[in-house]
C-alpha positions as a printed NumPy array, in Angstrom:
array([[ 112.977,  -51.275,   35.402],
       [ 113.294,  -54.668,   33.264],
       [ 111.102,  -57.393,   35.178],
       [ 113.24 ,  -60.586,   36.114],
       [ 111.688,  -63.844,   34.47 ],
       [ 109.979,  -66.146,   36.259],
       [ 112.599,  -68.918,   36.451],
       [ 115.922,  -68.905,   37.845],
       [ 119.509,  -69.893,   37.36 ],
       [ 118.677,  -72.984,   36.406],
       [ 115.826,  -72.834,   34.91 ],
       [ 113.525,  -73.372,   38.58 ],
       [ 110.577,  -71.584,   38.242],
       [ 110.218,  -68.714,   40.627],
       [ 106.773,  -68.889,   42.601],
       [ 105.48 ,  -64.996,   43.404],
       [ 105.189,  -64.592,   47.383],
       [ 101.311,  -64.131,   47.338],
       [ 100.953,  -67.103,   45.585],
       [ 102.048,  -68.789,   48.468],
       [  99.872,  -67.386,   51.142],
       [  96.578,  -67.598,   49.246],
       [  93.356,  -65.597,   51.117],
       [  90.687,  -68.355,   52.169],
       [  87.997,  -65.687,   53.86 ],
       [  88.094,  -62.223,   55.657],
       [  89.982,  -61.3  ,   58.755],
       [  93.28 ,  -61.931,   59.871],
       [  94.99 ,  -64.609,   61.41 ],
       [  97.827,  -64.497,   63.902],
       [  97.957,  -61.022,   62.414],
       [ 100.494,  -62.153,   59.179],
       [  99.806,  -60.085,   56.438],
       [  98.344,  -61.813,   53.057],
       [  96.901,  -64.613,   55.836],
       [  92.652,  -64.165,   56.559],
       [  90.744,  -66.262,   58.425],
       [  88.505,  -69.254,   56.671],
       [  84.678,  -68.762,   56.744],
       [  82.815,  -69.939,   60.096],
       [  81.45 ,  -72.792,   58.299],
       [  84.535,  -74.737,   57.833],
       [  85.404,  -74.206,   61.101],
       [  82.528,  -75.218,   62.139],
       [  83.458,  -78.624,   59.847],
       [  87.121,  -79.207,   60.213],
       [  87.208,  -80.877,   63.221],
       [  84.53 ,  -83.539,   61.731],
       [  87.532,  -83.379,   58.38 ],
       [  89.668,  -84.846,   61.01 ],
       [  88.006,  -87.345,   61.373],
       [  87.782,  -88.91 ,   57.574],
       [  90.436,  -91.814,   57.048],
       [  92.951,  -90.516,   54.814],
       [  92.751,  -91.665,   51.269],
       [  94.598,  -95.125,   50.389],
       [  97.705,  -95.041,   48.353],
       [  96.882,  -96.758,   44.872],
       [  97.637, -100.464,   44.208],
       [  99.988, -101.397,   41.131],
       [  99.748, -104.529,   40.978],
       [ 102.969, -106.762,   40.204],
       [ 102.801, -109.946,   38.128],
       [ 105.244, -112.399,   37.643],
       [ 106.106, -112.71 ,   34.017],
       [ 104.236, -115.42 ,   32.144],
       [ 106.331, -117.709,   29.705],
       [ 104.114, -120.041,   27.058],
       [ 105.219, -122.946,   25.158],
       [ 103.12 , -123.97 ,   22.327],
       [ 102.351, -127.831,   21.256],
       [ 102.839, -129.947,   17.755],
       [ 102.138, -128.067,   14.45 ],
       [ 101.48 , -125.016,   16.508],
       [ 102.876, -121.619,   16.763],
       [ 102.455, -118.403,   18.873],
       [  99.748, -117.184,   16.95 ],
       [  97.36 , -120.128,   18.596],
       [  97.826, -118.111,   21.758],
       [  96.664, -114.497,   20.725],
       [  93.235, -115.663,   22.892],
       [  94.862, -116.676,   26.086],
       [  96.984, -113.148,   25.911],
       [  94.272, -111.214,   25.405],
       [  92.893, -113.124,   28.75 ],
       [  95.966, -112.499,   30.62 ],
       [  96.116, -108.72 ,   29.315],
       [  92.509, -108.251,   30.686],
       [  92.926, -109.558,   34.091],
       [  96.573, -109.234,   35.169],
       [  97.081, -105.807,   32.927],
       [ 100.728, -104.828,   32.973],
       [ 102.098, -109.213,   33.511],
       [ 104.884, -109.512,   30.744],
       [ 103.722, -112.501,   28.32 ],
       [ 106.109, -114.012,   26.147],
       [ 105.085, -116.734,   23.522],
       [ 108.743, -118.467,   22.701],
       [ 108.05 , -118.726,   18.885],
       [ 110.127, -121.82 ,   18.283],
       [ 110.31 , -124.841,   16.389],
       [ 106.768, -124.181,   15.267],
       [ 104.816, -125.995,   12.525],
       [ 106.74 , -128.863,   11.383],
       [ 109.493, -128.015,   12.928],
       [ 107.579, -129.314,   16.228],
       [ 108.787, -132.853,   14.776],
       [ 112.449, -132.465,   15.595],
       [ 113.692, -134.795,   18.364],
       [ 112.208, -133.113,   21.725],
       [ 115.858, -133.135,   23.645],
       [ 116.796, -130.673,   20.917],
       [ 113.593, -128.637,   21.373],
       [ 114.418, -128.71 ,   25.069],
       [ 117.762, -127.294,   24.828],
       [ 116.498, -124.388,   22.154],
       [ 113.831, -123.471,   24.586],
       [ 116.294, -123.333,   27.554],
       [ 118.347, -120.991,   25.968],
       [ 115.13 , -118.852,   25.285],
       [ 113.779, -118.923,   29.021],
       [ 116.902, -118.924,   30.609],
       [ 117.719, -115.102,   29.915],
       [ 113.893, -114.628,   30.789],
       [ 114.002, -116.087,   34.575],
       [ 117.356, -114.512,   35.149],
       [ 115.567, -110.442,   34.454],
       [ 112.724, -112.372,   37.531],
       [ 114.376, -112.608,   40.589],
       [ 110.776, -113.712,   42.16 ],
       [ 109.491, -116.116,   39.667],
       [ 108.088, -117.228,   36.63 ],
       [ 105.343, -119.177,   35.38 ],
       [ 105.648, -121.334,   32.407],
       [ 101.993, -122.281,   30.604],
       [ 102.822, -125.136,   28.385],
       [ 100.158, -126.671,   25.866],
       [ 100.337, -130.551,   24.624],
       [ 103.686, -131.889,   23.469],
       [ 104.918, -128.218,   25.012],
       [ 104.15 , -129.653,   28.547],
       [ 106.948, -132.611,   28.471],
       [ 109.248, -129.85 ,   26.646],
       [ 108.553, -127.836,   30.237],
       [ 108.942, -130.937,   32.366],
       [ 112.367, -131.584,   30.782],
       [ 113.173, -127.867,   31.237],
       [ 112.081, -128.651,   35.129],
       [ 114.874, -131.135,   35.394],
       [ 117.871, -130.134,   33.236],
       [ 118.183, -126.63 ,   34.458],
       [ 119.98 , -126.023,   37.983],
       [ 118.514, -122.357,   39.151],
       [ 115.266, -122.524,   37.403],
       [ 112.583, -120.084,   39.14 ],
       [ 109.534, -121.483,   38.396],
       [ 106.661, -120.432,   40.474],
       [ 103.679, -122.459,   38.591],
       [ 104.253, -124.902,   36.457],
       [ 100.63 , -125.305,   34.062],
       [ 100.073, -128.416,   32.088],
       [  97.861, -127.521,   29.715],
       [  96.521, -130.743,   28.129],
       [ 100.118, -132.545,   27.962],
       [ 100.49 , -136.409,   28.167],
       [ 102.509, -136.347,   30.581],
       [ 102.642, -140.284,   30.683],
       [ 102.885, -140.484,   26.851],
       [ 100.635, -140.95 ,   24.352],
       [  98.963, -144.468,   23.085],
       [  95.978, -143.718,   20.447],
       [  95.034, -142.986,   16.625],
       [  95.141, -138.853,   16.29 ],
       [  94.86 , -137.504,   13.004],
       [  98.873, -136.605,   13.475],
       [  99.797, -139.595,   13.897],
       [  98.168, -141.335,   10.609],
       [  99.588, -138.345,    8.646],
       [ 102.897, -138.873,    9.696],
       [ 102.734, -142.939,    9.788],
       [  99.504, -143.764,    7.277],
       [ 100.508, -147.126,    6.9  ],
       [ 100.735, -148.032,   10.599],
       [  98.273, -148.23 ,   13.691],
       [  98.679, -147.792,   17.163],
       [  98.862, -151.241,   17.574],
       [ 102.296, -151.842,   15.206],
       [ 103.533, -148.025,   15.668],
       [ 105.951, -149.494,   18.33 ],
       [ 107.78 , -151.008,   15.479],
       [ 109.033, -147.846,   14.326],
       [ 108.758, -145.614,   16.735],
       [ 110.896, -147.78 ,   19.279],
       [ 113.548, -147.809,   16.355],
       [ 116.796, -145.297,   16.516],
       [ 115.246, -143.671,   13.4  ],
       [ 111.619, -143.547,   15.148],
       [ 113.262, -141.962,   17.936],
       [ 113.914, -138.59 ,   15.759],
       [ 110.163, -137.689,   15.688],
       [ 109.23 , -136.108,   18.382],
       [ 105.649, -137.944,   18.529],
       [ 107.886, -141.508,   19.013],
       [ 110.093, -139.737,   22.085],
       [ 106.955, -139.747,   23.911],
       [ 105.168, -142.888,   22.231],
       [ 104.2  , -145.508,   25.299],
       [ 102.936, -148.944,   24.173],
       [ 101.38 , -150.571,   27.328],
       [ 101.799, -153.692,   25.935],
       [ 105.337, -153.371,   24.812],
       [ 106.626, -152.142,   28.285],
       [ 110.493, -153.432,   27.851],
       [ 111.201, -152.444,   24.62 ],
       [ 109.548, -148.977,   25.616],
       [ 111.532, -148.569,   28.885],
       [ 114.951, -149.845,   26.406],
       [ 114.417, -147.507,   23.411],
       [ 112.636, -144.453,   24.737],
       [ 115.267, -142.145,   24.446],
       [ 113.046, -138.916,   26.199],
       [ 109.918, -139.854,   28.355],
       [ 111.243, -142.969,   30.352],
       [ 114.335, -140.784,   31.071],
       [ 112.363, -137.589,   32.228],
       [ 110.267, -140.107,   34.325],
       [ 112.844, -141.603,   36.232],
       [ 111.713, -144.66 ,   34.551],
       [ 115.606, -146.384,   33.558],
       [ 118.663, -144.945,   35.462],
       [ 120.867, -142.501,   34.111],
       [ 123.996, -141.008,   35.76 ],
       [ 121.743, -137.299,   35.987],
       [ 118.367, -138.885,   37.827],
       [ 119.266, -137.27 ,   41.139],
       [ 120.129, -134.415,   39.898],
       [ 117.079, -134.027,   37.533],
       [ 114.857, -135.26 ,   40.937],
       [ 115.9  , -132.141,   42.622],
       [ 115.505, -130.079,   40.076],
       [ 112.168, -130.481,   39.461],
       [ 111.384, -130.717,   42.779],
       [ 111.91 , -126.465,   42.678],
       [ 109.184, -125.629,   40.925],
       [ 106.217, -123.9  ,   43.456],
       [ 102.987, -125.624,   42.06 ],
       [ 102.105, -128.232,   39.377],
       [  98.655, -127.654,   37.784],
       [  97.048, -130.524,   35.283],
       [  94.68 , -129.347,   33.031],
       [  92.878, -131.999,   30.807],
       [  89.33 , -133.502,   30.518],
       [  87.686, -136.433,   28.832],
       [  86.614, -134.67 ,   25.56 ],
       [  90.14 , -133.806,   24.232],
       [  89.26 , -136.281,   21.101],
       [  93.626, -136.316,   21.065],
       [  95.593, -136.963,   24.005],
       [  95.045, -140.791,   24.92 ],
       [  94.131, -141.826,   27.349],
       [  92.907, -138.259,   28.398],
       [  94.009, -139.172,   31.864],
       [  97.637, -138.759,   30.724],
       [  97.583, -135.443,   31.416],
       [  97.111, -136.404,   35.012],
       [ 100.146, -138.725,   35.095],
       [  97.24 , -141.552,   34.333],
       [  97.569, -144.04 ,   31.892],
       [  96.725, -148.047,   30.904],
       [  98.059, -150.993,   32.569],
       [  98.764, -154.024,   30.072],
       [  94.927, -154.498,   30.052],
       [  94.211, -150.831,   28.731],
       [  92.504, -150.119,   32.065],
       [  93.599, -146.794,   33.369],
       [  95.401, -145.968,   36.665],
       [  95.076, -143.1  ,   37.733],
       [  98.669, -141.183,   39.358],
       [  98.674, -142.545,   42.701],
       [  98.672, -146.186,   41.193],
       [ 101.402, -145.398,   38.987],
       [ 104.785, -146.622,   39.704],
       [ 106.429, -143.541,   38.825],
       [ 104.674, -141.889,   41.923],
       [ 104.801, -145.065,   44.002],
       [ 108.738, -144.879,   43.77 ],
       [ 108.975, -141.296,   43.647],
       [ 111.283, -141.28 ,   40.308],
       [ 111.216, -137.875,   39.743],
       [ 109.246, -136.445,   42.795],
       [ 105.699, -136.308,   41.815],
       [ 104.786, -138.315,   45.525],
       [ 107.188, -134.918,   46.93 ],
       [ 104.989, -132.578,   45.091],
       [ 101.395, -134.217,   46.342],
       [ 102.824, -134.3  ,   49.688],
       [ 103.484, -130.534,   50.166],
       [ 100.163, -129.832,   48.333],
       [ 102.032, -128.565,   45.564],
       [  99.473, -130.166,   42.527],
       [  96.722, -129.15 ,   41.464],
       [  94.503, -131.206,   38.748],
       [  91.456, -129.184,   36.766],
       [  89.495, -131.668,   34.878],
       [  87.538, -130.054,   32.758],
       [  84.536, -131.587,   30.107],
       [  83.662, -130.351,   27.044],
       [  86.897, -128.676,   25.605],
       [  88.505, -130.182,   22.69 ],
       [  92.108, -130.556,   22.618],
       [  91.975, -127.264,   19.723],
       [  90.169, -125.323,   22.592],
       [  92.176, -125.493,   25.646],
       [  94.287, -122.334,   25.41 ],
       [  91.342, -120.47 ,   24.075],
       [  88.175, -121.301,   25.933],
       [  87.528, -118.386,   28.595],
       [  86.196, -120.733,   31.278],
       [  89.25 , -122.695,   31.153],
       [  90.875, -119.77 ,   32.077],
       [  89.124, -117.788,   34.54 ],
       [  88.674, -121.628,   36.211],
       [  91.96 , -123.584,   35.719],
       [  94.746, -120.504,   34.776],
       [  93.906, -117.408,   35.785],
       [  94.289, -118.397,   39.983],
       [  97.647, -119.573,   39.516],
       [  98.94 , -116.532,   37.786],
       [ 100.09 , -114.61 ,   41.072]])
């Protein structure tokens, strides 16, 4: 007689009957056939087997995807470090490097960086219905502060300043006397508070502490984002902000570029060139955009950290594991 195969009508495979009953010693048990009774010994054991805690289900793990936003002349290649950190310690957390207006490119007027990047992220935080966090290096951390307060529904869990100046920049770089090799800090007001100063990215966040009116009239992108002179969105922008879960500053005093280095603590010079420091600022005193909101709830964080060039910051280790890596939930 043919032998049936071992799978059935649709395609199940068919498990023999003994196969199912397997022997585990001699003897029988409730006298079923094909059923013998285990060895005295782990009898003798099983009811200490009772005891042992059953094993714990395994852990996976969920990270909230991770968006970064590179800085002037840069491009996503300058991050290949930090994702290699974030692959290591959060293994499976979906990085994405936007790859925009890189290089040059960096120059173009930041509102119209900001709007490119918000169509990038915006497809990003709608796939995360629990968060994002956005990890934004030098001139990329006002592009992510704008993002903050021009879009409606952002999610943004942490929002990491890597190095930005926040309160603008007032010092010789090397960037600066390539672009403008006739001027120095002390004249570069002149052109960059001009309409066609204004289309350089560098001049949108440009802030002369000794030229306060004409910065506060001609800025066309940092005195707006700081609440700084009214505009028919500044509520709006307020709240905005005011969404994101946590602010962490990263900066220390051995940047060599961002100047003062306190900038990227919402610090920066008084008429004298003395630094104040956030809380003496008048942006936080008045609450322009809610950075006095954010302290309140506990919702910044600052990481000074020495000995890190500006170059460094998104691939120094330390920096990481101290600054980054925490906030990355």
């Amino acid at each position: 007689m043919k032998s049936s195969p071992p799978w059935g009508r649709r395609g199940e495979l068919r498990v023999p009957l003994r196969s199912r009953t397997p022997e585990l010693g001699g003897g029988s048990m409730l006298g079923l056939p094909g059923l013998r009774l285990p060895p005295a010994g782990f009898l003798f054991l099983l009811p200490f087997l009772l005891l042992l805690p059953a094993a714990p289900a395994p852990h996976r793990a969920s990270y909230k995807p991770v968006i970064v936003v590179h800085g002037l002349f840069d491009s996503s290649y300058s991050f290949r470090h930090l994702l290699e950190y974030i692959n290591e310690t959060h293994p499976g957390t979906v990085v994405t490097v936007l790859d925009l207006f890189d290089g040059r490119e960096s120059l173009r007027p930041l509102w119209e960086q900001v709007q490119g990047f918000r169509e990038a992220v915006a497809p990003i935080m709608a796939k995360a219905p629990q968060g994002v966090h956005l990890i934004c290096y030098s001139q990329g951390g006002l592009i992510c502060r704008a993002l903050l307060s021009v879009m409606d529904e952002h999610n943004v869990d942490s929002f990491i300043s890597l190095s930005s100046p926040q309160m603008g920049q007032y010092g010789d770089t090397d960037y600066l006397k390539w672009l403008f090799p006739t001027s120095m800090r002390s004249n570069l007001y002149r052109i960059c508070y001009s309409p066609w100063g204004q289309e350089f990215s560098i001049c949108n966040y440009w802030h002369d502490p000794h030229h306060d009116d004409l910065y506060l009239n001609a800025s066309s992108f940092l005195a707006l984002i700081n609440g700084e002179r009214d505009h028919p969105n500044a509520t709006a922008w307020r709240k905005n902000f005011l969404r994101v879960g946590r602010l962490v500053l990263i900066g220390g005093p051995d940047d060599g570029v961002i100047t003062p280095w306190q900038s990227s603590f919402f610090g920066f010079y008084d008429a004298n060139e003395t630094v104040l420091e956030m809380e003496e600022q008048l942006v936080y005193l008045r609450d322009s955009f809610g950075l006095k909101t954010l302290l309140t709830r506990g919702a910044i964080v600052r990481c000074p950290m020495a000995e890190i060039s500006h170059t460094a910051w998104h691939s120094n280790r330390t920096l990481y594991e101290t600054c980054i890596e925490p906030w990355l939930s």
